[in-house]
Phi, psi and omega in degrees: 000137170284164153297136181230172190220013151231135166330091145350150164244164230029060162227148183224180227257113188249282150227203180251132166250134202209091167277358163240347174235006148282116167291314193305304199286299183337289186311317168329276212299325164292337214262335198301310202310268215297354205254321211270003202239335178273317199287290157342298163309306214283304171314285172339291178292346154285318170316315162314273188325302155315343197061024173266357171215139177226155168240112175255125171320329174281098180116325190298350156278005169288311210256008153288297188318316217273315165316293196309331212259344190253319166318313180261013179244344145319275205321308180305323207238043139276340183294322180300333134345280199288312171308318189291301193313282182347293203287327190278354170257016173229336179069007175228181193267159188275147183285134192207147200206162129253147171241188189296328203253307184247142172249188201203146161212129176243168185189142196260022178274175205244102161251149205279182198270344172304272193299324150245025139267358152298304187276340147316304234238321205321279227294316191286338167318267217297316172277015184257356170291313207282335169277333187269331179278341216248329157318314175255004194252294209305162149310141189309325179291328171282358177291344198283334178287271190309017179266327166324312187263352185267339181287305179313287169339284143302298182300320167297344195253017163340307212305293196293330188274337194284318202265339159314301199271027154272308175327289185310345178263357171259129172324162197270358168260021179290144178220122172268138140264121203203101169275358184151230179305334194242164190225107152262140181248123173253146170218172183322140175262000000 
């Protein structure tokens, strides 16, 4: 099935991922967060100990400032990722929001399942490639940031691995909408 930007017929509505007012799924995806935010510290403090990463007081309000200001400026331009994708399997540009909980870039168009676990999985590829290089290039004292933005990376995107892995368990005539926080998935009726 192709990406459409009309329902096919005789296709309907198989269910909803609804992350900010389904609680079951809201709690998953958040509890995913927190499981991927211990295990990260738990690295972080072997990593310390190994010594590939160090903290020193002499600088470190820098690289707090240098964290806090690359922590918020994640957060747009993983949407902005998920956005890029968007236009090029839709050809058009993706709808981008924040709720209390999330930001988002959505679209209301019907994407087959190939192309949107491509546009699930981007944002984490791609900065976590982009963290990793940056892991190994910075001085040892300075590694602790982008190990930062790389925990940040992951534990955010909890969202995107919950729906990579329901998506990936579906047959290939499966077709998503994903408007922001909710996601409908259709298939054959």
């Amino acid at each position: 099935m192709k990406t459409t930007w009309e329902l096919p017929e005789g296709y309907g509505q198989k269910y909803l991922i609804d992350l900010k007012d389904n609680k079951k799924q809201f709690w998953i995806v958040n509890g995913l967060s927190l499981g991927i935010v211990a295990v990260l510290l738990a690295v972080f403090a072997l990593l310390l100990w190994k010594g590939f990463l160090a903290l020193h007081f002499e600088g470190l309000p820098v690289q707090m400032i240098v964290m806090g200001l690359g922590m918020l400026a994640y957060i747009p331009l993983h949407e902005l990722v998920h956005g890029v994708c968007i236009r090029r399997f839709s050809g058009k540009r993706a709808n981008y929001g924040f709720t209390l909980v999330y930001a988002y870039a959505g679209s209301e168009c019907y994407f087959n399942k190939r192309d949107y676990l491509v546009i699930a999985a981007a944002p984490v590829v791609f900065w976590g490639i982009v963290f990793l290089i940056l892991l190994f290039l910075l001085p040892v004292n300075w590694r602790w940031v982008p190990y930062a933005w790389q925990l940040f990376n992951l534990s955010g995107a909890a969202g995107d691995f919950y729906v990579f892995h329901r998506l990936n368990r579906e047959p290939d005539t499966i077709l998503c909408q994903d408007t922001g926080v909710k996601m409908a998935v259709f298939d054959r009726l």
